[in-house]
Backbone of each chain as ProteinMPNN parsed JSONL, in Angstrom:
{"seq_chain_A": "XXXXXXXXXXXXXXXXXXXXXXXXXXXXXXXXXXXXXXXXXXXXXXXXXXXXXXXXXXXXXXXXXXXXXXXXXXXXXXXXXXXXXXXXXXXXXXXXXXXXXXXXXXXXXXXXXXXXXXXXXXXXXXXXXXXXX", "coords_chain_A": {"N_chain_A": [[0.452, -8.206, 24.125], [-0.703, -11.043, 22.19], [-1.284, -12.104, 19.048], [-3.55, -14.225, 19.044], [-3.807, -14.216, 21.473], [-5.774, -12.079, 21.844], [-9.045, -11.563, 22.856], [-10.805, -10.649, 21.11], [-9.625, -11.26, 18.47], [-9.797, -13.916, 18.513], [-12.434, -14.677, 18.814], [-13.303, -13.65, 16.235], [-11.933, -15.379, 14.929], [-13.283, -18.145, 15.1], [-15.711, -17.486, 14.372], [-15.625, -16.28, 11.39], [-14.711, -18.779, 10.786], [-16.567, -20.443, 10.674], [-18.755, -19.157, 9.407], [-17.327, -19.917, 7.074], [-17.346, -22.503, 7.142], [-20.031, -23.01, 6.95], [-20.321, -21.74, 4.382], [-19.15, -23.222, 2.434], [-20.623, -25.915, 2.819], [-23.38, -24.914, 2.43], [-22.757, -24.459, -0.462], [-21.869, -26.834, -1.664], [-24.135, -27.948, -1.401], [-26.365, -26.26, -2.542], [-24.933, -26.691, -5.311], [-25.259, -29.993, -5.877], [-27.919, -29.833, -5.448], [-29.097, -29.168, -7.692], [-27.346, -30.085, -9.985], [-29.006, -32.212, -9.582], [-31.577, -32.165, -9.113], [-32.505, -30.157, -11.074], [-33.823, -27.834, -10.501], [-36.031, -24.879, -10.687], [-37.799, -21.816, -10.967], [-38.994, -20.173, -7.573], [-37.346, -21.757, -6.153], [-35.06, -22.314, -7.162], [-33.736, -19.563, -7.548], [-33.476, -19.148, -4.799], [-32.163, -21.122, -3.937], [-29.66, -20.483, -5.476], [-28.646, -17.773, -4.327], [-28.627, -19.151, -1.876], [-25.368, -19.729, -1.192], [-24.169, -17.282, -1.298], [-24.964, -16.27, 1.221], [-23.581, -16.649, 3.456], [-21.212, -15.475, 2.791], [-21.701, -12.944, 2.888], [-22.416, -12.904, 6.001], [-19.713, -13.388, 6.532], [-18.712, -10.424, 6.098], [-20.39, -9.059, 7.838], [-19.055, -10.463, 10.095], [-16.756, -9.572, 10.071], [-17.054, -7.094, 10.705], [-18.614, -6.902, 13.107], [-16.173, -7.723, 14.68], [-14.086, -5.525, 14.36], [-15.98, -3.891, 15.926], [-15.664, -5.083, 18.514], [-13.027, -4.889, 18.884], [-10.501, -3.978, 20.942], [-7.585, -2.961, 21.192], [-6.611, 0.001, 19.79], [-4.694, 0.596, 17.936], [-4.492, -1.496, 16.526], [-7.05, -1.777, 15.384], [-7.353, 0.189, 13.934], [-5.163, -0.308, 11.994], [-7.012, -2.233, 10.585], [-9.35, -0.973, 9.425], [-7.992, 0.521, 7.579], [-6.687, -1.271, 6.161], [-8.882, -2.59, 5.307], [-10.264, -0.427, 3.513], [-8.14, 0.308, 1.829], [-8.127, -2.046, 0.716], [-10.976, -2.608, -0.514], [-11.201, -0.206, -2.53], [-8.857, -0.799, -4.427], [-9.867, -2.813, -4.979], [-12.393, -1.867, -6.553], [-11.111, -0.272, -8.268], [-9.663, -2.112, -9.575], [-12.06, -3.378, -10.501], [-13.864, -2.052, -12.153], [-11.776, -0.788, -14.481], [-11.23, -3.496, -15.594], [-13.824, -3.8, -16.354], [-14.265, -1.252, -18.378], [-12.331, -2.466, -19.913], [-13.381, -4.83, -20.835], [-15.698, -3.378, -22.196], [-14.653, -2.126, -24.371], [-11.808, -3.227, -25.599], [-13.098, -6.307, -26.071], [-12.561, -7.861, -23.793], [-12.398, -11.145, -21.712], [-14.911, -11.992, -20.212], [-15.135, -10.929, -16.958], [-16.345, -12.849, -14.177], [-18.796, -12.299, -11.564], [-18.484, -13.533, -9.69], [-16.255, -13.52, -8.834], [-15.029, -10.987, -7.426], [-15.676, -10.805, -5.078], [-13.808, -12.967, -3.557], [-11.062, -11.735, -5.086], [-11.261, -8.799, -3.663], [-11.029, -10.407, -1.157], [-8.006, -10.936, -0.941], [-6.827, -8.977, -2.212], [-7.254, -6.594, -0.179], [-6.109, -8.245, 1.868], [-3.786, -8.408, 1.183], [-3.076, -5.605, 1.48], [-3.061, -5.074, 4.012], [-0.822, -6.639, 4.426], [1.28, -4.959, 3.847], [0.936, -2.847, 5.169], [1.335, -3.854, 7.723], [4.206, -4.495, 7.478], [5.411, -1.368, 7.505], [4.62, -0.805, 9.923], [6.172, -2.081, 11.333]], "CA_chain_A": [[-0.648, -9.134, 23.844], [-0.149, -11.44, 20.53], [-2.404, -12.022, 18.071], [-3.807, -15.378, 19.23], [-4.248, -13.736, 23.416], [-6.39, -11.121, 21.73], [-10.424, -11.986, 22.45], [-11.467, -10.438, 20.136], [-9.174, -11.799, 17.082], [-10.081, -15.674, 19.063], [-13.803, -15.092, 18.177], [-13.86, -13.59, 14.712], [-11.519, -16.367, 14.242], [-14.016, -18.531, 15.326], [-16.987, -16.427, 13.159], [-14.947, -16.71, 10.11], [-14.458, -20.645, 10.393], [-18.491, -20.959, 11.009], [-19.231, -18.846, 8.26], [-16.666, -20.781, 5.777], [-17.421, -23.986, 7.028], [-21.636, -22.611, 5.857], [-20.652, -21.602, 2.913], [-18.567, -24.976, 1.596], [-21.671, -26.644, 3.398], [-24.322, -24.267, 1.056], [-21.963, -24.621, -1.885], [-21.829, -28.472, -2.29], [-25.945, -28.513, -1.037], [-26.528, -25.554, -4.114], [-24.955, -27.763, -6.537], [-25.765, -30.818, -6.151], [-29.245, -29.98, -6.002], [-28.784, -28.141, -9.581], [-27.418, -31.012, -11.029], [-29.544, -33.862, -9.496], [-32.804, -31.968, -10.002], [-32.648, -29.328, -11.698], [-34.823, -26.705, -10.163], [-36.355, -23.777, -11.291], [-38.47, -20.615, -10.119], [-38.374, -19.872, -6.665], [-36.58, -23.04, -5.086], [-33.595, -22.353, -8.01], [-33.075, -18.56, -6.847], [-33.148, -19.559, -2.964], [-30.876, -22.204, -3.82], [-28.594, -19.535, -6.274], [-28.571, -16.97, -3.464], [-27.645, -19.823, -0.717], [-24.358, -19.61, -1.065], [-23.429, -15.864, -1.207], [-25.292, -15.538, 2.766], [-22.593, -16.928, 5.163], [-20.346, -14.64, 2.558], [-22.587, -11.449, 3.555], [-21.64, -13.599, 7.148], [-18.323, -12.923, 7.006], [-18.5, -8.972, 5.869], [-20.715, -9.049, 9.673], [-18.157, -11.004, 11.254], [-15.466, -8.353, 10.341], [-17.859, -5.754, 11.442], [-18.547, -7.32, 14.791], [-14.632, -7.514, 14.88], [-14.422, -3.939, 14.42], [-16.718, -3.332, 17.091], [-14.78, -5.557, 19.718], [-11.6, -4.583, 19.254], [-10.166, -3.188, 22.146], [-7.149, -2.371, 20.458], [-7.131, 1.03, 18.629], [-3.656, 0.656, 16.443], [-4.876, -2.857, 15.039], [-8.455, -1.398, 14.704], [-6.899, 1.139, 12.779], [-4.624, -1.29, 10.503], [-7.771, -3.125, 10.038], [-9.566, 0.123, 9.026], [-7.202, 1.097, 6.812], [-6.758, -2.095, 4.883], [-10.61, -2.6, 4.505], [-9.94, 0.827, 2.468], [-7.171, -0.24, 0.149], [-8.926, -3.622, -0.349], [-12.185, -2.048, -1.351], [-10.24, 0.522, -3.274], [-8.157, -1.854, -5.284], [-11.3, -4.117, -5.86], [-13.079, -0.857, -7.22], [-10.314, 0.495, -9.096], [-9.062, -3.577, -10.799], [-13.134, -4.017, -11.343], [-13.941, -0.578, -13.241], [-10.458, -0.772, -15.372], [-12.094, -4.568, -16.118], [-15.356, -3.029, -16.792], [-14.06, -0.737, -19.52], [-11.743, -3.288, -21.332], [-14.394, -5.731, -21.448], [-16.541, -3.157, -23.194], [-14.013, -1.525, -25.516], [-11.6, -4.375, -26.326], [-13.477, -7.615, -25.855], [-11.549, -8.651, -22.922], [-12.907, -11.847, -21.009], [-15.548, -11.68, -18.966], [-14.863, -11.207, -15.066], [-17.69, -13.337, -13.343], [-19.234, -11.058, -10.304], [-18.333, -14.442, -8.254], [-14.412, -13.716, -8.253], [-15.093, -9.529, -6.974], [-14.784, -11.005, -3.458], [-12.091, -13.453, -3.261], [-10.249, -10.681, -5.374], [-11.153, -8.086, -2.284], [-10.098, -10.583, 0.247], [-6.766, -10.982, -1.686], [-5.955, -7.056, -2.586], [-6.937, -6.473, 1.132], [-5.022, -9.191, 2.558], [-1.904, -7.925, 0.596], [-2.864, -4.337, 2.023], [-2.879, -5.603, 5.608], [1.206, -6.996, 4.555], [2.223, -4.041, 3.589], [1.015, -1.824, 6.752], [2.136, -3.881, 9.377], [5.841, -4.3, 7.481], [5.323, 0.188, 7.387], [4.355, -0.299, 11.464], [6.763, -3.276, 12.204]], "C_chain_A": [[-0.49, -9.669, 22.423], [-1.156, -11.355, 20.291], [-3.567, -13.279, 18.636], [-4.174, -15.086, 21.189], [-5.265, -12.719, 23.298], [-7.821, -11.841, 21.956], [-10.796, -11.461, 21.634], [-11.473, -10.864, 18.726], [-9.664, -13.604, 17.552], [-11.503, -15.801, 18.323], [-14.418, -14.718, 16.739], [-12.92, -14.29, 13.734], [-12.524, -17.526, 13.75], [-15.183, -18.482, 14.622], [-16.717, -17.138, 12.082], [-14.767, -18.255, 9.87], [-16.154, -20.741, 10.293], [-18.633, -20.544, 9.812], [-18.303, -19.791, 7.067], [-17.466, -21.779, 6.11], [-19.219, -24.153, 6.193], [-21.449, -22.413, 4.513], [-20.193, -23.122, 2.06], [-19.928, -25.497, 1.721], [-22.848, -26.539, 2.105], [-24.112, -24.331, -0.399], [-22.395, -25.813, -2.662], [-23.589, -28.629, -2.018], [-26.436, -27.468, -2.732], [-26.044, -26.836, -5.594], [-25.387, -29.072, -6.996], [-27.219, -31.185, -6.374], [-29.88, -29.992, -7.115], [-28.994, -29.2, -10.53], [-28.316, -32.267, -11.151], [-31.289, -33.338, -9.775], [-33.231, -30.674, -11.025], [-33.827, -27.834, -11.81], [-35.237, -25.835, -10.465], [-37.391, -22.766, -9.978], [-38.381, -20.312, -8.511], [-37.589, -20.605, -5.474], [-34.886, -22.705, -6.185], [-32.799, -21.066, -7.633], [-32.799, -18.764, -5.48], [-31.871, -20.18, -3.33], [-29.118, -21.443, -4.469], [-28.192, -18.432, -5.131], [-27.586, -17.697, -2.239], [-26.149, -19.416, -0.573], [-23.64, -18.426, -0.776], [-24.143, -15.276, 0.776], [-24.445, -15.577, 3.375], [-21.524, -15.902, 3.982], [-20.667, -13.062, 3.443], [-21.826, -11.765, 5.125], [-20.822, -13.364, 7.203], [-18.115, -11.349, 6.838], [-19.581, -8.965, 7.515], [-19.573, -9.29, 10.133], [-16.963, -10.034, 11.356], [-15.873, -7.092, 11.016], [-17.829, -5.918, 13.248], [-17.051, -7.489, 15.526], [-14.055, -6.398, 15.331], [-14.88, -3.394, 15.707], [-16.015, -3.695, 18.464], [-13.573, -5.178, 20.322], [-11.076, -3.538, 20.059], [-8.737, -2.397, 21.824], [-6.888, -1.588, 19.523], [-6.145, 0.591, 17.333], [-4.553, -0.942, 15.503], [-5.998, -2.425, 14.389], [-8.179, -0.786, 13.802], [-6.456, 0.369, 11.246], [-5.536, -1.796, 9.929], [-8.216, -2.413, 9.012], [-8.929, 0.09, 7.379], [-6.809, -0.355, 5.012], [-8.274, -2.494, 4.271], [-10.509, -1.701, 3.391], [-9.61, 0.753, 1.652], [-8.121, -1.071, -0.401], [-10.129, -3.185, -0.87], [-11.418, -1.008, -2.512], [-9.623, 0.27, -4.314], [-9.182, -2.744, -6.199], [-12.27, -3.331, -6.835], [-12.611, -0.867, -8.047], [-10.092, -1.154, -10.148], [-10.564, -3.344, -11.357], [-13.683, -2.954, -12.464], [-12.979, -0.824, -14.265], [-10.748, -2.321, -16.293], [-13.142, -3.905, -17.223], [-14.991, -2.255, -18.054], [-13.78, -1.836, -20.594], [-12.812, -4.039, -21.677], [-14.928, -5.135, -22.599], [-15.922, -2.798, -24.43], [-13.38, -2.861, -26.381], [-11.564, -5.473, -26.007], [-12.473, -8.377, -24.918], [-12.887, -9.941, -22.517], [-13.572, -11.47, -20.08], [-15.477, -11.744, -18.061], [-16.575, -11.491, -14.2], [-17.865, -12.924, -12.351], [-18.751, -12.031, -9.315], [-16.99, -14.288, -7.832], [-14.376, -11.826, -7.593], [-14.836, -9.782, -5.305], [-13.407, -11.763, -3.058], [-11.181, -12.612, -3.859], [-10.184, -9.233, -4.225], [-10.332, -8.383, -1.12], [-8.032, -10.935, 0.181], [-6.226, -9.379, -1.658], [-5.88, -7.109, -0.977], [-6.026, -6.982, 1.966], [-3.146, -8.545, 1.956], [-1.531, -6.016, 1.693], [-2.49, -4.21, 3.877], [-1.112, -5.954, 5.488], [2.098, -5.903, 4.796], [2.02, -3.39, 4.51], [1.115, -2.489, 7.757], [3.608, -4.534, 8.851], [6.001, -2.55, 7.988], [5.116, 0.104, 9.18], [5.403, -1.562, 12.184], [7.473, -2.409, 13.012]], "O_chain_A": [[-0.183, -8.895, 21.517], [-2.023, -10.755, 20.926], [-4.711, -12.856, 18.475], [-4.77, -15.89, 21.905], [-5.769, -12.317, 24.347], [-7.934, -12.832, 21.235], [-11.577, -12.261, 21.119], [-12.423, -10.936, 17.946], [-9.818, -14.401, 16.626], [-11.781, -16.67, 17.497], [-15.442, -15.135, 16.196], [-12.843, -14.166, 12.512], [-12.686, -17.875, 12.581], [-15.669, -19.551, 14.253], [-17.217, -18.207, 11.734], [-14.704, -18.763, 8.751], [-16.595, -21.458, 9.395], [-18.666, -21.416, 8.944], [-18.961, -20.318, 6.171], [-18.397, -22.003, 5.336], [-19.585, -24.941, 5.321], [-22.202, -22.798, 3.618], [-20.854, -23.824, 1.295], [-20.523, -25.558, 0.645], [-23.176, -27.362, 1.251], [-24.95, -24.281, -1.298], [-22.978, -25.915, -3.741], [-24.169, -29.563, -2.572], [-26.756, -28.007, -3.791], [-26.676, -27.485, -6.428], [-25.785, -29.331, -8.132], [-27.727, -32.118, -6.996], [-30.889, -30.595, -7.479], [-29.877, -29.436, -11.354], [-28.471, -33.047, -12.091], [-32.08, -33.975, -10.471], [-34.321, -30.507, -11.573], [-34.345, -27.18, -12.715], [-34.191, -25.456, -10.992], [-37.599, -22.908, -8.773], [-37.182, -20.198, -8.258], [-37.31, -20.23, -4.335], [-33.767, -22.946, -5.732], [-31.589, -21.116, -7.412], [-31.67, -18.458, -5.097], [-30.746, -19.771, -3.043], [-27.966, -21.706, -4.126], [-26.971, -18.286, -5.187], [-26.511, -17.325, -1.769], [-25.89, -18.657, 0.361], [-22.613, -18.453, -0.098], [-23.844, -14.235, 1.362], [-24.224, -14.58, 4.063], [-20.726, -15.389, 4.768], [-20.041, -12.408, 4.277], [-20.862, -11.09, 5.486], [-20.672, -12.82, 8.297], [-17.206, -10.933, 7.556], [-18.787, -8.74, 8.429], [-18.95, -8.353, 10.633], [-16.341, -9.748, 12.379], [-15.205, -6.3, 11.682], [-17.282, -5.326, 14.178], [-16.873, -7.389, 16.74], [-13.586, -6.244, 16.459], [-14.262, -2.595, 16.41], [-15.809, -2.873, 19.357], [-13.15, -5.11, 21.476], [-11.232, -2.341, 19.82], [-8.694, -1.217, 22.172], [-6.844, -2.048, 18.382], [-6.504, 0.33, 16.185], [-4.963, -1.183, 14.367], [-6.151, -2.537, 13.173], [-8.677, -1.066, 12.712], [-6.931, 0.36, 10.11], [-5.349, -2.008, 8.731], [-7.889, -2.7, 7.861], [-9.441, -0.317, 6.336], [-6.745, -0.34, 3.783], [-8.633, -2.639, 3.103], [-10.665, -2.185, 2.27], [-10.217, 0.965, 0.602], [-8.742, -1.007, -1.462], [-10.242, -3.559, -2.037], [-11.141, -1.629, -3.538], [-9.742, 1.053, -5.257], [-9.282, -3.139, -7.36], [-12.866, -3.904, -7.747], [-13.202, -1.371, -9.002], [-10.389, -1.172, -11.342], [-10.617, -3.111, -12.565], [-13.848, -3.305, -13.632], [-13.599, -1.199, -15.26], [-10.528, -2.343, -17.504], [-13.143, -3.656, -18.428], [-15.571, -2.757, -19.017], [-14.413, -2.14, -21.605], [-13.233, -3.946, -22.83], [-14.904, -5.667, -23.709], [-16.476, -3.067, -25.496], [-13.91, -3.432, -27.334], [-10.512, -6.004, -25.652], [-11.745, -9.309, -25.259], [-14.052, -9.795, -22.887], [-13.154, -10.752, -19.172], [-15.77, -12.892, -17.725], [-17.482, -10.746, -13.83], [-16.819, -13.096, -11.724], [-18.558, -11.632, -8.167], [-16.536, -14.74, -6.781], [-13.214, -11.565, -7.282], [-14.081, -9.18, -4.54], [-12.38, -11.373, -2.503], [-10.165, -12.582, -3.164], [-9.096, -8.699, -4.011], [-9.562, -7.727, -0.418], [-7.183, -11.084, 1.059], [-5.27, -8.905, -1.043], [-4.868, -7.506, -0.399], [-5.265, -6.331, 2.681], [-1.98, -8.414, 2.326], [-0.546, -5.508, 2.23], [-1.851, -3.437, 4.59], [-0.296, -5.577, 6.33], [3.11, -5.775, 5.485], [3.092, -3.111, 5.047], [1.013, -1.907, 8.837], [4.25, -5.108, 9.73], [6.778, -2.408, 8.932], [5.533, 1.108, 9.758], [5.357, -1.87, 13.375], [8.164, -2.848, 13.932]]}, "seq_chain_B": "XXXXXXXXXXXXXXXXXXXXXXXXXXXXXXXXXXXXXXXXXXXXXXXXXXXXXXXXXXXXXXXX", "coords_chain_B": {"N_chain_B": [[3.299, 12.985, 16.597], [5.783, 13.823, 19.576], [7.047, 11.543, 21.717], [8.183, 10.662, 25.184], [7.836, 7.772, 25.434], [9.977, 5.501, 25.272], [11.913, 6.678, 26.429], [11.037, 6.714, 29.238], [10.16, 4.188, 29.533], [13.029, 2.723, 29.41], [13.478, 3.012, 31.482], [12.6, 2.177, 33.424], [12.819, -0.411, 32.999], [11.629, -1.657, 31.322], [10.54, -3.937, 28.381], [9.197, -3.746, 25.047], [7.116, -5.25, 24.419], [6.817, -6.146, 27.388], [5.133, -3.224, 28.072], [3.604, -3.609, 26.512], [1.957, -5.645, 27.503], [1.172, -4.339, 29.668], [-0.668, -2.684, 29.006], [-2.545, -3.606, 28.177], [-2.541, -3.919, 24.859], [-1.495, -4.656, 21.352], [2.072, -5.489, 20.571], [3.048, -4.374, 18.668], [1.267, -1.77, 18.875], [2.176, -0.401, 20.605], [5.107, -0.154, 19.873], [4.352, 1.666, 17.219], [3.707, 3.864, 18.558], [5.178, 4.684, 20.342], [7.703, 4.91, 17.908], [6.037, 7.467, 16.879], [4.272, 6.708, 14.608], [1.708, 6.632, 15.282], [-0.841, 8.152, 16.637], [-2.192, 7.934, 20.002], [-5.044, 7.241, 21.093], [-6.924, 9.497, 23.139], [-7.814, 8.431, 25.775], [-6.142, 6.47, 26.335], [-3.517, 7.785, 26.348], [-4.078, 8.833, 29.214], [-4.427, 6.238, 30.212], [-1.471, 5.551, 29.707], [-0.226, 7.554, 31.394], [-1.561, 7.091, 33.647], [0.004, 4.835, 34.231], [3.005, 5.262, 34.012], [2.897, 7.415, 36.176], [2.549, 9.732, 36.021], [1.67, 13.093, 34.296], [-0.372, 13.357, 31.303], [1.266, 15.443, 29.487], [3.438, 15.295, 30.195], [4.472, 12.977, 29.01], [3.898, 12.831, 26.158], [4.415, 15.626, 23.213], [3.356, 18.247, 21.525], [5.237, 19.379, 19.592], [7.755, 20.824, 17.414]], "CA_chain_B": [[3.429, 13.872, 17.664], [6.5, 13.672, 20.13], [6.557, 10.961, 23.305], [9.05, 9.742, 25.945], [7.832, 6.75, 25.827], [11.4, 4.833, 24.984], [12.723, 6.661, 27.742], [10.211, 6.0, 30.085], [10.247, 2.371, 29.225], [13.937, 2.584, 29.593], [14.005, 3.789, 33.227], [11.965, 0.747, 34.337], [13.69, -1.705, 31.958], [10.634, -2.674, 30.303], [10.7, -3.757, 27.017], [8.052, -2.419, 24.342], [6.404, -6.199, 24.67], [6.232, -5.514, 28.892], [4.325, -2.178, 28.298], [2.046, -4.089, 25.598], [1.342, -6.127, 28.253], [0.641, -3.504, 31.143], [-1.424, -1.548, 28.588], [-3.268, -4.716, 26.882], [-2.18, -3.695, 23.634], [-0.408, -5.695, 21.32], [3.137, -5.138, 20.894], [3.048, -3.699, 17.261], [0.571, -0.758, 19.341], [3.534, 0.242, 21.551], [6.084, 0.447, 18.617], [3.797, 2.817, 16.631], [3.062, 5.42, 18.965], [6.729, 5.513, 20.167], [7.805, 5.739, 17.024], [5.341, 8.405, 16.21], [3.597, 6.427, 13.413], [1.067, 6.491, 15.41], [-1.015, 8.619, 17.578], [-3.017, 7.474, 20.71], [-6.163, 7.899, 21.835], [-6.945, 10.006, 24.69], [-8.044, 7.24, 26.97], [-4.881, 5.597, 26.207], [-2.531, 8.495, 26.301], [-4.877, 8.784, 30.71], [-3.789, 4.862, 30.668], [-0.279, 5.445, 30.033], [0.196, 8.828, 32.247], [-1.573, 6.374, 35.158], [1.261, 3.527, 34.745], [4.151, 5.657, 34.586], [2.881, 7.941, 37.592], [2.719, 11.379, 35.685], [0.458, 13.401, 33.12], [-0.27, 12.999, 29.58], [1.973, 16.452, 28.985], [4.875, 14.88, 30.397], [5.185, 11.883, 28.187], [3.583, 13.516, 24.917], [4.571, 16.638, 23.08], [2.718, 18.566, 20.35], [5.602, 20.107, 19.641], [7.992, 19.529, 16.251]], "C_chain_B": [[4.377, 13.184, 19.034], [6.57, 12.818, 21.243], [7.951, 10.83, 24.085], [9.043, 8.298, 26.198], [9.154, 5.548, 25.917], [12.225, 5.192, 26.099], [12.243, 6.269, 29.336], [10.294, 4.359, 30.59], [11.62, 2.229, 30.203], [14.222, 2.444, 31.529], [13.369, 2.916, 34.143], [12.379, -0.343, 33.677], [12.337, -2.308, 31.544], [10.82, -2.545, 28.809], [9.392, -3.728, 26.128], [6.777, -3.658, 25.067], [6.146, -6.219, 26.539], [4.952, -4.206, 28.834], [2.81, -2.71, 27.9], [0.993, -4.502, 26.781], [0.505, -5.199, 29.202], [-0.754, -3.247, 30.573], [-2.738, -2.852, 27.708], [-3.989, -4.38, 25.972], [-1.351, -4.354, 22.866], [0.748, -4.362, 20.859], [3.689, -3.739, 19.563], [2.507, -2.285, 17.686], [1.928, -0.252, 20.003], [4.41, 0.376, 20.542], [5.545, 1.717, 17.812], [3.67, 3.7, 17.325], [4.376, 5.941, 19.561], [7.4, 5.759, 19.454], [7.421, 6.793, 16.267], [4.747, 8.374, 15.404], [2.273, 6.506, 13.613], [0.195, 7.327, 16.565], [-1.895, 7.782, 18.828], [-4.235, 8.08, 20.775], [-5.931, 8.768, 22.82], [-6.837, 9.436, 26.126], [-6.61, 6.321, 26.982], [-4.165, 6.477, 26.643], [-2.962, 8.445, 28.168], [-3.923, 7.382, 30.825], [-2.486, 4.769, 31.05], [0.345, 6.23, 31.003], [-0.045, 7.948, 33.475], [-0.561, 5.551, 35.654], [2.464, 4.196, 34.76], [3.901, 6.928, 35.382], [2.851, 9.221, 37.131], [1.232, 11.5, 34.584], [0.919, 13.29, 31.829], [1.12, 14.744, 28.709], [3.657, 16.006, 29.26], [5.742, 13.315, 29.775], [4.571, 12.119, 26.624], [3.755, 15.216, 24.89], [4.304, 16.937, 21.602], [3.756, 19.332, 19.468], [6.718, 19.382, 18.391], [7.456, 18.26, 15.376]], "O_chain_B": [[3.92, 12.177, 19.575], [5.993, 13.415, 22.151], [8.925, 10.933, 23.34], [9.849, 7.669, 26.884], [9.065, 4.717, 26.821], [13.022, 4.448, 26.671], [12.863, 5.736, 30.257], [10.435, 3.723, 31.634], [11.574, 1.81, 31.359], [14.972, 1.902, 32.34], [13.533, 2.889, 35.363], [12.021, -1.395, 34.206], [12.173, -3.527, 31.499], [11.12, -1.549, 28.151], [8.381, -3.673, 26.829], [5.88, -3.36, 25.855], [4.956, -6.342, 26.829], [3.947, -4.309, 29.536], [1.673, -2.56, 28.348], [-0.139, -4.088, 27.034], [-0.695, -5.364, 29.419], [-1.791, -3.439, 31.207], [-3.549, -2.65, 26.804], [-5.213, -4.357, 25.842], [-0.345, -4.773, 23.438], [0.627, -3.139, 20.785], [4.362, -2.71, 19.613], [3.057, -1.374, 17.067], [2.585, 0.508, 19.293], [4.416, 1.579, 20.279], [6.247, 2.726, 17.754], [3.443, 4.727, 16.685], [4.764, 7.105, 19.467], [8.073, 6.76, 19.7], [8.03, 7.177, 15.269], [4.333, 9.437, 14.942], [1.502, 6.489, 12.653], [0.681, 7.087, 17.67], [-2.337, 6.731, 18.363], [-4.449, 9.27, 20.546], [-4.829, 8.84, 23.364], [-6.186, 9.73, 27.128], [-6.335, 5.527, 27.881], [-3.874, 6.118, 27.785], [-2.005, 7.914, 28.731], [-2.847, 7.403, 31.423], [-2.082, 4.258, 32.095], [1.375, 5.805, 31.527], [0.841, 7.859, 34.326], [-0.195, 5.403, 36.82], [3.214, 3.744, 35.626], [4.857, 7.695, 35.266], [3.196, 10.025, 37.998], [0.333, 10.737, 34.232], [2.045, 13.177, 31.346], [1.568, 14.795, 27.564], [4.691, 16.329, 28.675], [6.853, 12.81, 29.933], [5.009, 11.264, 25.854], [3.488, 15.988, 25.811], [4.744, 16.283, 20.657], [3.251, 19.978, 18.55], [6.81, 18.172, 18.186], [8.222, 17.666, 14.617]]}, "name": "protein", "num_of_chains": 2, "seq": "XXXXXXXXXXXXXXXXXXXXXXXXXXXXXXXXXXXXXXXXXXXXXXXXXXXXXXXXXXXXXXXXXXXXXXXXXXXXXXXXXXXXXXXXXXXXXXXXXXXXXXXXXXXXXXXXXXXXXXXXXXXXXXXXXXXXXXXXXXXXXXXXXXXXXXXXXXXXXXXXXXXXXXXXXXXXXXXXXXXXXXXXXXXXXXXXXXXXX"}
């Protein structure tokens, strides 16, 4: 069965495009509101929040993935790289976290902690299915 | 933990991507568990004993 005959990888393909295509959607609607009126109190947090939901959205959609998969070994690989990639994202953001405080490193904005997750992870996913090719 | 599966395979000429199929698993699943990287489930290890016609003791071994 390939990757692409699997139902289950078809619809949290599917997930994952919905939720991106929400967040771009929430992204460009967040900002432009920002800049064109400049909002405040509780229409400026709604609007600051918008964007990080369809993210939350996609940590579901991998879940509901999880749950589908009829396949144990991939479930597993999946498993297993969720692990590293949290792991990695812990271990880079802590080792951050110090230098910042000790020697004035640059600040790491809380908004790059996920695309840096789905990056480490994604690398951890390379390396265990070259280790299971 | 030890299988026949390679010989099994062999003795019906399927190749790993045939079994994937039987077992709808992908193909990468059938490489790991005959190479041993990987163990099966239970319900899987029942699946495979049903398609090649025997029990789970005669194509897995706890043994080494």
């Amino acid at each position: 069965m390939s990757c692409m005959s699997n139902p289950a990888v078809r619809r949290y393909l599917v997930r994952f495009a919905v939720a991106m295509a929400l967040y771009a959607g929430s992204l460009v609607l967040s900002v432009w509101y920002f800049v064109q009126f400049r909002p405040t109190g509780p229409l400026a947090w709604l609007l600051a929040v918008l964007p990080s939901l369809p993210i939350i959205g996609q940590l579901a959609v991998f879940g509901m993935y999880l749950a589908e998969e009829k396949d144990e070994f991939m479930r597993n690989l999946q498993i297993q790289s969720l692990i590293w990639g949290i792991g990695a994202t812990l271990s880079v953001t802590v080792v951050w976290g110090f230098l910042e405080s000790f020697v004035r490193l640059q600040h790491m904005n809380l908004i790059l902690v996920y695309p840096l997750y789905c990056v480490l992870s994604g690398i951890s996913l390379g390396v265990l299915q070259l280790r299971y090719r | 933990m030890k299988n026949r599966l390679r010989v099994l395979r062999a003795e019906r000429e399927w190749s790993q991507a045939d079994l994937a199929e039987r077992l709808q698993v992908s193909r990468q699943s059938v490489n790991a568990i005959e190479t041993g990287k990987f163990d099966s489930s239970l319900p899987l290890a029942f699946k495979l004993a049903r398609l090649f016609g025997t029990n789970i003791e005669a194509i897995f071994s706890d043994e080494g």
